[in-house]
C-alpha positions as CSV (number, residue, x, y, z in Angstrom):
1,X,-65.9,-16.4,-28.1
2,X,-63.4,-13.2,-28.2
3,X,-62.7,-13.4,-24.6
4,X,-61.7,-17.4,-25.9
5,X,-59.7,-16.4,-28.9
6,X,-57.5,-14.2,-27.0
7,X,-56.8,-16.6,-24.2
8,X,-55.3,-19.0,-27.2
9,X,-53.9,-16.4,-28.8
10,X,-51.9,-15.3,-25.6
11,X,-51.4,-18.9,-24.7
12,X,-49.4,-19.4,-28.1
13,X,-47.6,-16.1,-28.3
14,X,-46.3,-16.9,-24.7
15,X,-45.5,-20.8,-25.7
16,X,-43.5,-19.0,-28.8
17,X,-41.8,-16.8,-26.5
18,X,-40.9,-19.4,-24.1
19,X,-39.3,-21.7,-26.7
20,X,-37.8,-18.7,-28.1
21,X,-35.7,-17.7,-25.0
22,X,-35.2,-20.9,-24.0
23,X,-33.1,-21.5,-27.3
24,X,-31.3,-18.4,-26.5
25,X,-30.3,-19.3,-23.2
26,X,-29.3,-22.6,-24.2
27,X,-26.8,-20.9,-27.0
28,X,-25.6,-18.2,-24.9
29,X,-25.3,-20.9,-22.1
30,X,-22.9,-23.1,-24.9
31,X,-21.4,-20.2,-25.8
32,X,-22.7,-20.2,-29.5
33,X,-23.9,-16.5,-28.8
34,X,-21.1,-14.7,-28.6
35,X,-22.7,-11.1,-28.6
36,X,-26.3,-11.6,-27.3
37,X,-28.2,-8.5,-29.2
38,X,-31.1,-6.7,-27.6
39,X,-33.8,-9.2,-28.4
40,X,-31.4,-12.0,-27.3
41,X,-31.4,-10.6,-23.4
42,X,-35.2,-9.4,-23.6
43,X,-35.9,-13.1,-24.5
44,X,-33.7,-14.4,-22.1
45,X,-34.9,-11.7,-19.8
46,X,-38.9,-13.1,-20.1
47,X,-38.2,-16.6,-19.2
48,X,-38.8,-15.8,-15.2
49,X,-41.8,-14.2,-15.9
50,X,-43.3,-16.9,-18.2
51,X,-42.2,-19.5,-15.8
52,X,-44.3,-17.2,-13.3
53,X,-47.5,-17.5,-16.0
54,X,-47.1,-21.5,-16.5
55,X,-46.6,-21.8,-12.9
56,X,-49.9,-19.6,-12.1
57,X,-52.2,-20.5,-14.9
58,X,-51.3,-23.7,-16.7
59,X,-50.0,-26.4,-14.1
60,X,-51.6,-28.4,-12.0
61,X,-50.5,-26.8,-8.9
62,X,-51.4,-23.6,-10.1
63,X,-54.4,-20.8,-9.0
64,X,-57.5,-22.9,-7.9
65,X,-56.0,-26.3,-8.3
66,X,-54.6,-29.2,-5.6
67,X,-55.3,-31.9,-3.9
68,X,-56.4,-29.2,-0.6
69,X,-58.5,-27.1,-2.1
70,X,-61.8,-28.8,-1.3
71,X,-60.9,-28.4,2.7
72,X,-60.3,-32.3,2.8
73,X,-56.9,-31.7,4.3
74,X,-57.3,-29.3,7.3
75,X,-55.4,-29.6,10.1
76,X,-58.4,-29.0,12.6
77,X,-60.5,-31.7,10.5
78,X,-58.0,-34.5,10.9
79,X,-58.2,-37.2,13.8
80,X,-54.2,-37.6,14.8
C-alpha cells in the first residue's frame, strides 16, 4: 500500500514537473522569458531526464513491453 502511494505520488510530482518545464521552454522558446531565473533552467534542464522516465516506465515501448518480448519474433524461429 506505501510502496503504491509513492509510485503515484512520484508519478504526479514528475507529471507536475514535466508540464512545468514544458511551459518554460515554450516561453523562453517565444521569447516571453527574457531572463530565465534558476528554477526556470533547472525546469528546463529536467525535461531530458523526464522524457527518459516516460520513455522507460510509462509508454508502451518501454521496460518489459512490445510486441517481441514473448520470443514470437526471433530471427532463428522464422521460416524465410
Amino acid at each position: 500500500m506505501a510502496r503504491r502511494f509513492l509510485t503515484l505520488l512520484f508519478a504526479f510530482a514528475a507529471m507536475v514537473l514535466g508540464i512545468e518545464g514544458l511551459r518554460r521552454a515554450v516561453d523562453w522558446w517565444r521569447g516571453d522569458l527574457a531572463a530565465p531565473t534558476l528554477l526556470d533552467i533547472a525546469l528546463m534542464l529536467s525535461l531530458p531526464l523526464l522524457g527518459w522516465l516516460w520513455w522507460r516506465y510509462v509508454s508502451p515501448f518501454g521496460k518489459g513491453r512490445g510486441q517481441c518480448l514473448d520470443g514470437a519474433c526471433r530471427p532463428e524461429d522464422r521460416d524465410d
